[in-house]
Backbone as CSV, one residue per row, in Angstrom:
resi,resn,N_x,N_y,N_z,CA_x,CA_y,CA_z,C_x,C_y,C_z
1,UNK,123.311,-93.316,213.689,122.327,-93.752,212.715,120.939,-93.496,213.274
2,UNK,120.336,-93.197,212.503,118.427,-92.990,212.967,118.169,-93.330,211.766
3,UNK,116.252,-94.272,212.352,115.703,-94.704,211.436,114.397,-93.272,211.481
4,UNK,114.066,-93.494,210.602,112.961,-91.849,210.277,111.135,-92.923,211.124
5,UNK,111.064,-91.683,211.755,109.468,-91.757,212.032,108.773,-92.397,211.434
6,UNK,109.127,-92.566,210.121,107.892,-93.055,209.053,108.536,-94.872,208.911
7,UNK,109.654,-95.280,209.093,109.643,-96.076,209.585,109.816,-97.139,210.502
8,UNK,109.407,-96.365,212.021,109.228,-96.836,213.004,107.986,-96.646,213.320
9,UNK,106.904,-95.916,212.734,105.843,-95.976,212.812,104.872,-97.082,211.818
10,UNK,105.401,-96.934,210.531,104.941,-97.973,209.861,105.321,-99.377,210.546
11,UNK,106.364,-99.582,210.913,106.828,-101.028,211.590,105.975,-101.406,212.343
12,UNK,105.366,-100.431,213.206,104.387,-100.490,214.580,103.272,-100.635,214.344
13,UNK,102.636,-100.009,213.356,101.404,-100.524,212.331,101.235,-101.464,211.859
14,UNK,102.387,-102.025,211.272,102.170,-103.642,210.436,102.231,-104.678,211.698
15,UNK,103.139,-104.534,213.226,102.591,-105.487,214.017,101.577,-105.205,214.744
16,UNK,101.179,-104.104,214.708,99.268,-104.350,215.112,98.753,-105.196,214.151
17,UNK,99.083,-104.755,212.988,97.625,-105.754,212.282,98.551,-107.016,212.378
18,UNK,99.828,-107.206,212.585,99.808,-108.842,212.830,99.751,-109.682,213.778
19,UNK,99.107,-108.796,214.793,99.000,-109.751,216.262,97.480,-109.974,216.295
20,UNK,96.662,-109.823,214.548,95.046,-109.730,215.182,94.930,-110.780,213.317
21,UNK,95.777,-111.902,213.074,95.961,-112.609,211.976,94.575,-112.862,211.170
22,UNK,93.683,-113.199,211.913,92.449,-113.460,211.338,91.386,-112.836,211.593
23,UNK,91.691,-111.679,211.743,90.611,-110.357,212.337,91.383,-109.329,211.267
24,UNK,90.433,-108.241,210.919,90.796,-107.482,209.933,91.315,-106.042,210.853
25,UNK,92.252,-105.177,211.258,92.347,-104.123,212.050,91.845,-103.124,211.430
26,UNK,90.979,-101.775,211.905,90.928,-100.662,211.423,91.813,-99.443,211.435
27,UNK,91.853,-98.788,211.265,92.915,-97.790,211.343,92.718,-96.862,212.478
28,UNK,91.480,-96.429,212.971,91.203,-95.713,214.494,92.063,-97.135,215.327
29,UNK,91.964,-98.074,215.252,91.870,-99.096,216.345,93.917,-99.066,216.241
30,UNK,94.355,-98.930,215.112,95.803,-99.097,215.125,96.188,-97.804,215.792
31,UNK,95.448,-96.606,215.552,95.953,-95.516,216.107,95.725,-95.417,217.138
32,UNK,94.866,-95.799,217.774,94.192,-95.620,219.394,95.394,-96.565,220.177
33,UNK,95.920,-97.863,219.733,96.519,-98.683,220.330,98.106,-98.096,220.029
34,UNK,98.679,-97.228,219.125,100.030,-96.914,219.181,99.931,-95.636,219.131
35,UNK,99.091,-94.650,219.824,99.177,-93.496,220.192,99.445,-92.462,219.403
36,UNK,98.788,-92.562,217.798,98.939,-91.682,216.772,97.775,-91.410,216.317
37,UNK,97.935,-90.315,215.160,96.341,-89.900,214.352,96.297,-90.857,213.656
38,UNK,94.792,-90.648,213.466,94.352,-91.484,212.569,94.730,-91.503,210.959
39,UNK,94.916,-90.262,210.790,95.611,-88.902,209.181,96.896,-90.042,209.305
40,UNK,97.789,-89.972,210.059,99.230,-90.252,209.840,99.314,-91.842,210.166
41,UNK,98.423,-93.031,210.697,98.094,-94.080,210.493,97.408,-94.342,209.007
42,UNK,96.652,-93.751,208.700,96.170,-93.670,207.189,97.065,-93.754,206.106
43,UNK,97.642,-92.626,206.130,99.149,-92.247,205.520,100.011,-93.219,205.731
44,UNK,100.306,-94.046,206.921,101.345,-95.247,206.984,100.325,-96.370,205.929
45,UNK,99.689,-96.704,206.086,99.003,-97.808,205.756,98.725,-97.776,204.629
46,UNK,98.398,-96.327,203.624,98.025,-96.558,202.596,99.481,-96.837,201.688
47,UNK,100.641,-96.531,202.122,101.936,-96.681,201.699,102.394,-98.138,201.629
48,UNK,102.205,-99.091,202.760,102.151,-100.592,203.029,101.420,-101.186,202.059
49,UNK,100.194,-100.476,201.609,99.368,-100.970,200.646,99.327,-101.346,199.538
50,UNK,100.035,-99.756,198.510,100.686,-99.788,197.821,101.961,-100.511,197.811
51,UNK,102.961,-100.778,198.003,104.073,-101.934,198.621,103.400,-103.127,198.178
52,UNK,102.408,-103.763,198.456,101.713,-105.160,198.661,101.904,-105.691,199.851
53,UNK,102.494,-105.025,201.305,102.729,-105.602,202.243,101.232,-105.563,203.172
54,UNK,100.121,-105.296,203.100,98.624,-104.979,203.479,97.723,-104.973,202.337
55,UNK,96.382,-105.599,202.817,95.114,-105.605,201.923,94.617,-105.035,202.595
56,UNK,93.476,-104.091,202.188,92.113,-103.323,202.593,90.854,-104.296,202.229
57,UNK,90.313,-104.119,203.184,89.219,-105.319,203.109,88.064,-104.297,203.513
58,UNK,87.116,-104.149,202.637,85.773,-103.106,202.625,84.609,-104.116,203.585
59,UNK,83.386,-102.977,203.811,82.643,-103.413,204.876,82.545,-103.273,206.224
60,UNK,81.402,-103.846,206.737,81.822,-103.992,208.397,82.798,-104.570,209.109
61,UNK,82.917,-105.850,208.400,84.083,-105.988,209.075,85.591,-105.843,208.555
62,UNK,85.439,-105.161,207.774,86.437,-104.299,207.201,87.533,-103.887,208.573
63,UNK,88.713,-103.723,207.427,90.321,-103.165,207.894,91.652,-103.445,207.114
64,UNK,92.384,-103.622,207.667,93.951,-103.864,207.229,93.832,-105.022,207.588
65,UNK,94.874,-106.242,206.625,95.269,-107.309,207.023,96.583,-107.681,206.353
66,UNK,97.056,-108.252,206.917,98.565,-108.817,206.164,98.259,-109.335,205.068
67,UNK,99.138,-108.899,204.233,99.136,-109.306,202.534,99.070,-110.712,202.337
68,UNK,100.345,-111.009,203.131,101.229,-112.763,203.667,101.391,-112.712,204.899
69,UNK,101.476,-114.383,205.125,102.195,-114.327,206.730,103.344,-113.839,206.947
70,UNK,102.965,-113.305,208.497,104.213,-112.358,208.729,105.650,-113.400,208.952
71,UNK,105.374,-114.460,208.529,107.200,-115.169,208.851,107.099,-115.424,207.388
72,UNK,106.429,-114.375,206.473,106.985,-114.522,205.097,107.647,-113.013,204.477
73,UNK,107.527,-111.734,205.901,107.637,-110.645,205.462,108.598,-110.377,206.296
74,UNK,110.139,-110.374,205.446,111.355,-109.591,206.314,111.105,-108.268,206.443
75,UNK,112.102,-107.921,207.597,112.355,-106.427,207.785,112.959,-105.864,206.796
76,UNK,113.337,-106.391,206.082,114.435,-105.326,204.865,113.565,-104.966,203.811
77,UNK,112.406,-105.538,203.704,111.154,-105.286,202.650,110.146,-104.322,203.507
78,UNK,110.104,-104.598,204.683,109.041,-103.404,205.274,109.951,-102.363,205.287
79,UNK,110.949,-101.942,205.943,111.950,-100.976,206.036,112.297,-100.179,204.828
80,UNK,112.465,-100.414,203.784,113.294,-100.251,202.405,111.909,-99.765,201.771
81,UNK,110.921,-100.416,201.756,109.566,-99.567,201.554,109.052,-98.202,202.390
82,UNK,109.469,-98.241,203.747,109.251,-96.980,204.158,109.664,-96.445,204.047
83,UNK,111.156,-96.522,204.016,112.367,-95.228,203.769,113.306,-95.010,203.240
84,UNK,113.259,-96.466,202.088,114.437,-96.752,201.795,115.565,-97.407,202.442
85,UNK,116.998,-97.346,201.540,118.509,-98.350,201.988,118.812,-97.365,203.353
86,UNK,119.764,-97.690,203.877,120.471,-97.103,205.103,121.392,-96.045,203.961
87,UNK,122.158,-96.722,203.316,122.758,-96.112,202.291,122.997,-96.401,200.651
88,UNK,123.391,-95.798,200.115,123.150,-95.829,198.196,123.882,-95.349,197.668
89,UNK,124.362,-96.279,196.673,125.272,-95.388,195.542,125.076,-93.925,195.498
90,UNK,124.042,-93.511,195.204,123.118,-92.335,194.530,123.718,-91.234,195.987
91,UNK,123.965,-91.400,197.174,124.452,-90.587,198.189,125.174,-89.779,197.820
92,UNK,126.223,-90.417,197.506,127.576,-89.217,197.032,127.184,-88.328,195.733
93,UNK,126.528,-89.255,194.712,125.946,-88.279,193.422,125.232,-86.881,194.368
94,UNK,124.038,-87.223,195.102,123.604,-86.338,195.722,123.892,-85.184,196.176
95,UNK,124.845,-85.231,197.120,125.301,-84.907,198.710,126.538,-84.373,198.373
96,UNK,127.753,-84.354,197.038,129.299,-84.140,196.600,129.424,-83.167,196.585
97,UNK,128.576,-82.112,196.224,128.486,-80.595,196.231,128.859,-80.205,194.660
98,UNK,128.356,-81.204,193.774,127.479,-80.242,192.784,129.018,-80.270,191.979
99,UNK,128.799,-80.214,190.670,130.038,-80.168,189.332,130.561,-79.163,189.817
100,UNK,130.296,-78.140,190.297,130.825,-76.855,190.654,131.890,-77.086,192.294
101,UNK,131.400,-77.635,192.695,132.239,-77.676,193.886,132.543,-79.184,194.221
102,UNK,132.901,-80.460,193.123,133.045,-81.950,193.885,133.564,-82.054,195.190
103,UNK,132.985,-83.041,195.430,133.752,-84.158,196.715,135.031,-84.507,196.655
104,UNK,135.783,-83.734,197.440,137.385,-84.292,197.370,137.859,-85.817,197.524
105,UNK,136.915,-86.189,197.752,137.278,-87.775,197.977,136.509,-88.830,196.931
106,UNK,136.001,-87.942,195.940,134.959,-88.666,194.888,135.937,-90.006,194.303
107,UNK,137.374,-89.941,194.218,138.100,-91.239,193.773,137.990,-91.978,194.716
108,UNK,138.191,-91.946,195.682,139.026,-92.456,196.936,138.179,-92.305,197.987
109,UNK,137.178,-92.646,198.547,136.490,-92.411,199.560,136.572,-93.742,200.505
110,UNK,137.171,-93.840,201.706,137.148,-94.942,202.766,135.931,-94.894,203.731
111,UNK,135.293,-93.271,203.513,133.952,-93.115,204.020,132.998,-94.388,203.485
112,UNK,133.011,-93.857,202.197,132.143,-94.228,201.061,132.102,-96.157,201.420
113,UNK,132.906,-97.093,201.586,133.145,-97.857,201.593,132.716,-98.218,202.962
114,UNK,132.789,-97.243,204.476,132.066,-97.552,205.461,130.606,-98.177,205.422
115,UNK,130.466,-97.000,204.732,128.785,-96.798,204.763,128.303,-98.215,203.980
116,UNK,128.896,-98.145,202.796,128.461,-99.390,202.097,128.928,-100.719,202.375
117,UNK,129.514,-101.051,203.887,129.896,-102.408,204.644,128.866,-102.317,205.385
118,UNK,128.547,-101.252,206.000,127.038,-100.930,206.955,126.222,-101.139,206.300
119,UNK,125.251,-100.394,205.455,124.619,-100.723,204.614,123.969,-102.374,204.333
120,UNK,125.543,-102.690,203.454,125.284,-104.276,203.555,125.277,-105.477,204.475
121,UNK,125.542,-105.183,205.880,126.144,-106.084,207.127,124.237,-105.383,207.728
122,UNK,123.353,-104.349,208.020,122.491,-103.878,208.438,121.075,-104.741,207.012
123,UNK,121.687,-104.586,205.907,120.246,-105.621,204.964,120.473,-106.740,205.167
124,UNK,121.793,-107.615,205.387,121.972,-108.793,205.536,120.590,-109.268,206.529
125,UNK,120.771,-108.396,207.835,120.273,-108.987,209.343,119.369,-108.686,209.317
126,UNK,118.519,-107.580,208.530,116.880,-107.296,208.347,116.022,-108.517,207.911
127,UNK,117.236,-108.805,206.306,116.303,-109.914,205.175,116.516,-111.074,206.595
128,UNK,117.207,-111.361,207.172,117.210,-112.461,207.675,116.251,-112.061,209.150
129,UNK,115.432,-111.451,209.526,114.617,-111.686,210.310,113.252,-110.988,209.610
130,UNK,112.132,-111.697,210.536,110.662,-111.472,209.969,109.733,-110.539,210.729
131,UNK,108.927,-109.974,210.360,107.940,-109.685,211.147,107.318,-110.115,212.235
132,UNK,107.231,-112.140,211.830,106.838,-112.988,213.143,107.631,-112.669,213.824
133,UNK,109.090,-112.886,213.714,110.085,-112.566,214.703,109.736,-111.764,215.874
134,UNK,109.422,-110.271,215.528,108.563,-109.174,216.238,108.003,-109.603,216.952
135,UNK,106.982,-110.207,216.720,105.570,-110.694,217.655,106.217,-111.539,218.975
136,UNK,107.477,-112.127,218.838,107.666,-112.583,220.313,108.456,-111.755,221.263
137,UNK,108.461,-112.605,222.257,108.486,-111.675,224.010,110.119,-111.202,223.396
138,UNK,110.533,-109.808,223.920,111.706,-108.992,223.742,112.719,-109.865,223.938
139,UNK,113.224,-110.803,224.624,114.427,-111.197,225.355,114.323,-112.603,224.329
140,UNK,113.688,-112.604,223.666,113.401,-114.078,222.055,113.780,-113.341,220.919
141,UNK,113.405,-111.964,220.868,113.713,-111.389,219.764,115.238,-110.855,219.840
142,UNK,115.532,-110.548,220.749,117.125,-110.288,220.812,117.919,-111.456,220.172
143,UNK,117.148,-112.851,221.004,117.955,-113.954,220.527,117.991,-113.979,218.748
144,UNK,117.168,-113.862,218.896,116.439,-114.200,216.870,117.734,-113.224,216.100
145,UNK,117.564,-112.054,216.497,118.357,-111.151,215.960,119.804,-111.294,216.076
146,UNK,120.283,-111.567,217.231,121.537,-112.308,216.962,122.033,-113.137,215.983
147,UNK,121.066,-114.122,216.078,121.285,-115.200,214.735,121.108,-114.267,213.823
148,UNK,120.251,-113.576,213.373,120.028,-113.028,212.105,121.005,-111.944,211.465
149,UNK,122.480,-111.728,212.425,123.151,-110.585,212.171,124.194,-111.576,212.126
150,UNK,124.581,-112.016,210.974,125.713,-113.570,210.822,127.250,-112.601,210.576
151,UNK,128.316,-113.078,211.423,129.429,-111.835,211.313,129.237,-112.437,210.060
152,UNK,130.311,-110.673,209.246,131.022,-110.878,207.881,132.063,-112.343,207.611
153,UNK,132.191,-112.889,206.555,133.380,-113.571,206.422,133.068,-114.944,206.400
């Protein structure tokens, strides 16, 4: 499994601006601090924007700020905005090879049924952790995430 650039970079953007809560971040200042352009910080941010997960705040002391508090913004809403589900009905429509050549397994797929236990066992444990989550020390967030990945059943 890989998550796409666009959202592991957006992820990394939204906890800059949430480790600075009552300060507005600029976008040189997010890029300078996670080692990207400013073009492709722009491009993350104006996408968050649209979303409603960030406000633009004009002026000097202008920047990005969290829409809401971040222990009101799961991962499955920042994620699913950058790049979408892990997986989707709409896959196999896609990907079957076309009226002309179907998917031999278009009845019967045990693939199909993987993906969509993943899928749903991977949004479960997103919606259930937050952005705040993020903001603490690595070896807290492991813990958090544990809880937040509840087995099936």
């Amino acid at each position: 499994m890989r998550f796409t650039a666009q959202e592991e970079y957006g992820l990394r953007c939204l906890l800059e601006i949430a480790r600075s809560p009552d300060d507005c971040v600029t976008i040189p200042q997010v890029a300078k601090r996670q080692a990207l352009t400013t073009a492709y910080v722009a491009k993350l941010l104006r996408c968050l924007r649209r979303v409603g997960l960030v406000d633009s705040v004009r002026g000097q002391k202008g920047g990005f700020r969290l829409a809401r508090s971040a222990d009101q913004v799961d991962l499955h809403t920042i994620l699913t905005s950058l790049g979408g589900r892990f997986y989707s009905a709409e896959h196999c429509r896609r990907y079957g090879g076309g009226e002309a050549n179907p998917c031999p397994s278009r009845r019967d797929c045990s693939i199909r049924t993987l993906w969509a236990f993943v899928d749903g066992v991977l949004s479960d444990a997103l919606r259930n952790a937050t952005l705040a989550d993020l903001l603490e020390p690595e070896k807290t967030v492991g813990d958090i995430l544990r809880g937040a990945a509840k087995p099936p059943g």
